[in-house]
SENUZA-443812 format. One record per atom (N, C-alpha, C, O): residue in one letter; x, y, z. Coordinates in steps of 0.2 Angstrom, whole numbers, plus 2048, in hexadecimal, padded with zeros to 3 digits. Atoms other than C-alpha are relative to their C-alpha. Example, Ala and Ser with C-alpha at 12.3 -4.5 7.8 and 13.67 -1.06 7.14 Angstrom:
// residues 2
A8047FA800A83E7EA827A804806800A809805803S7FC7FA7FFS8447FB824S7FC805803S7FF80B804
***
This chain:
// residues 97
X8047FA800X800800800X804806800X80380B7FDX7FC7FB7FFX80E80B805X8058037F8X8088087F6X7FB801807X8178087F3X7F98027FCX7FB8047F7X8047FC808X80680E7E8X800808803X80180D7FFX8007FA800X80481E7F3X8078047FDX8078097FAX7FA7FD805X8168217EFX8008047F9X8018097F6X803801808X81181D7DDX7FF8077FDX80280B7F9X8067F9800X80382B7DDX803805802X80180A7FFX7FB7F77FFX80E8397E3X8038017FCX8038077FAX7FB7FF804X81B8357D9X7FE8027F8X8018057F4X8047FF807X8108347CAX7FD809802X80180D800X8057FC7FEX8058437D0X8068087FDX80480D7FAX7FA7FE801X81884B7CFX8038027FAX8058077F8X7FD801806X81D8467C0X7FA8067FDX7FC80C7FDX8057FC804X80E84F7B6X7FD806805X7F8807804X7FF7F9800X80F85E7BFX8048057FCX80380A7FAX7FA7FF801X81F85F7BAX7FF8017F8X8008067F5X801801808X81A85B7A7X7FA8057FFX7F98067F9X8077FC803X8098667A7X806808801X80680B7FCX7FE7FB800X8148747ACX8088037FAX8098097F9X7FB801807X82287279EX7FB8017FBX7FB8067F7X8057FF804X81386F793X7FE8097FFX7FE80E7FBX8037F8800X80B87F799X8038067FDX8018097F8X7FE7FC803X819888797X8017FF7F8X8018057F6X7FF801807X81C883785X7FA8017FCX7FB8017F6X8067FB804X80B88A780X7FA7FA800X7F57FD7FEX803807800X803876781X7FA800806X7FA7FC80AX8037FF7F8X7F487D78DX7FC7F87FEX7FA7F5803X8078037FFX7E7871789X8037F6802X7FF7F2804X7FD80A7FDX7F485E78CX805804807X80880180BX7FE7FE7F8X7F986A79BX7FA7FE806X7FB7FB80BX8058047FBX7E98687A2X7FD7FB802X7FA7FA808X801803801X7E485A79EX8037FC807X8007F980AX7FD8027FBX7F18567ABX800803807X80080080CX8037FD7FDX7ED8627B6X7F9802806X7F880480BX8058017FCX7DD8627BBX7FD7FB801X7F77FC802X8028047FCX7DC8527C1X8047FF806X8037FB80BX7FC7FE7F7X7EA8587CFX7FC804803X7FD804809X8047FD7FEX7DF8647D2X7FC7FD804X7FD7FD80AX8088057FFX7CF85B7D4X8037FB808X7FF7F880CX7FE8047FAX7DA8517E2X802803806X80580180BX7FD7FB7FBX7DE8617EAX805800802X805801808X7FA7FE7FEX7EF8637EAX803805801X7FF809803X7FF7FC7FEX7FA8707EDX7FF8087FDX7FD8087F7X8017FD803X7FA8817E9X8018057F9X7FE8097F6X7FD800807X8058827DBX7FE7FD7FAX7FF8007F4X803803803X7FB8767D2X7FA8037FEX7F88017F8X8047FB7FEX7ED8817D5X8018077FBX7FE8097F6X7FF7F9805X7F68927CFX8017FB7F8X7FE7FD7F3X800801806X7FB8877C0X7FB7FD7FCX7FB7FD7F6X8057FE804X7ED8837BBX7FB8067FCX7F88067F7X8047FA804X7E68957BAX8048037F9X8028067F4X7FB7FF806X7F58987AFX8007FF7FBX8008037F6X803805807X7F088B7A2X7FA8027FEX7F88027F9X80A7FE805X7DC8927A2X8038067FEX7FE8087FBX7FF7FB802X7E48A279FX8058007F8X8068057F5X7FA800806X7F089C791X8068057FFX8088087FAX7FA7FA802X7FE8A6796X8067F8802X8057F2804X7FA805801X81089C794X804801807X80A7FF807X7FE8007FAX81589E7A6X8027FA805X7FF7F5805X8018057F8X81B8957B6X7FE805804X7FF80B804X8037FD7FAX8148987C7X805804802X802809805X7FC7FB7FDX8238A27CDX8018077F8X80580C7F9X7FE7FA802X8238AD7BEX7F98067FFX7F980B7FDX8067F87FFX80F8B67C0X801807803X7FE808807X8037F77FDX8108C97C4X7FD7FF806X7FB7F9806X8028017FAX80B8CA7D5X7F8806800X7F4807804X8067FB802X7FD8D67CCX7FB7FA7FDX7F57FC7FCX802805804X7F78C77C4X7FD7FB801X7F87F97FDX8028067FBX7F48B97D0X7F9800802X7F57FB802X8068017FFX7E38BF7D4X7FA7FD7FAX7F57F97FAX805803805X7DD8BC7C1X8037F87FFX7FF7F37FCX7FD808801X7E78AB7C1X7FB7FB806X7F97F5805X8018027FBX7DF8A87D2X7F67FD7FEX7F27F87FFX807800803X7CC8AD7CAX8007F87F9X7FD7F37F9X800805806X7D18A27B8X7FF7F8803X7FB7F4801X8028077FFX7D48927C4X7F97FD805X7F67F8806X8088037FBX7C58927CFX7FB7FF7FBX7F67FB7FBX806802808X7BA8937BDX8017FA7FDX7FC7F67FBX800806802X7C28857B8X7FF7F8803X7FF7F2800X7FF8057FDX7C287B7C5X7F97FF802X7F87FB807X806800800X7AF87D7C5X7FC7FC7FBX7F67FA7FBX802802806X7AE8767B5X8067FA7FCX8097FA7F7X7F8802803X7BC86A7B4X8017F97F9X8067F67F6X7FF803807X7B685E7A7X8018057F7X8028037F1X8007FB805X7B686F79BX8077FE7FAX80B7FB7FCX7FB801803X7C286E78CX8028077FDX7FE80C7FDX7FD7F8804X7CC87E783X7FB8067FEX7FE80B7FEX8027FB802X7BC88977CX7FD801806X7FD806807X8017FC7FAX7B588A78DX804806804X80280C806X7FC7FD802X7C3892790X8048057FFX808807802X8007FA804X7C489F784X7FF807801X80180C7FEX8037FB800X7BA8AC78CX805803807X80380880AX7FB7FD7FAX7CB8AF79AX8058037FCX8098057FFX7FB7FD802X7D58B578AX7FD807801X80280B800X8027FA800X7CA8C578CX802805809X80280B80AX7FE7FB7F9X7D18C97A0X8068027FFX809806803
***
């Protein structure tokens, strides 16, 4: 038992690591894909800021938001995480913040 939780972190790890490369490389939508089901399991809060990252489609990591910024990333993730089977044109309407 002790060896799948390991597993599950380490995976859980792993595809943060890779939604966040993705993200940054412009790959929002095989970002989230990854993403919001870390979410959904309530993990930490960088998982969190990065997913507002990704519904905003900006090319970012969590340490490089503007500190002016964080509230609209903050707003972008709680919309999606309301709606988390949504795909890319749901979306769409946070290219306008």
């Amino acid at each position: 038992m002790r060896n799948i939780i390991c597993y599950v972190v380490l995976a859980s790890l792993v595809n943060f690591r890779i939604a966040l490369l993705q993200s940054r490389e412009g790959a929002f939508d095989r970002a989230l894909s990854r993403l919001l089901p870390l979410a959904a399991m309530g993990t930490y809060p960088e998982v969190i800021e990065s997913l507002g990252i990704c519904v905003l489609r900006t090319p970012l990591l969590p340490s490089e938001v503007p500190e002016q910024d964080r509230g609209i990333v903050n707003d972008a993730q709680s919309c999606s995480r309301q709606h988390p089977v949504a795909k890319g044109p749901i979306f769409n309407g946070f290219n306008t913040i």
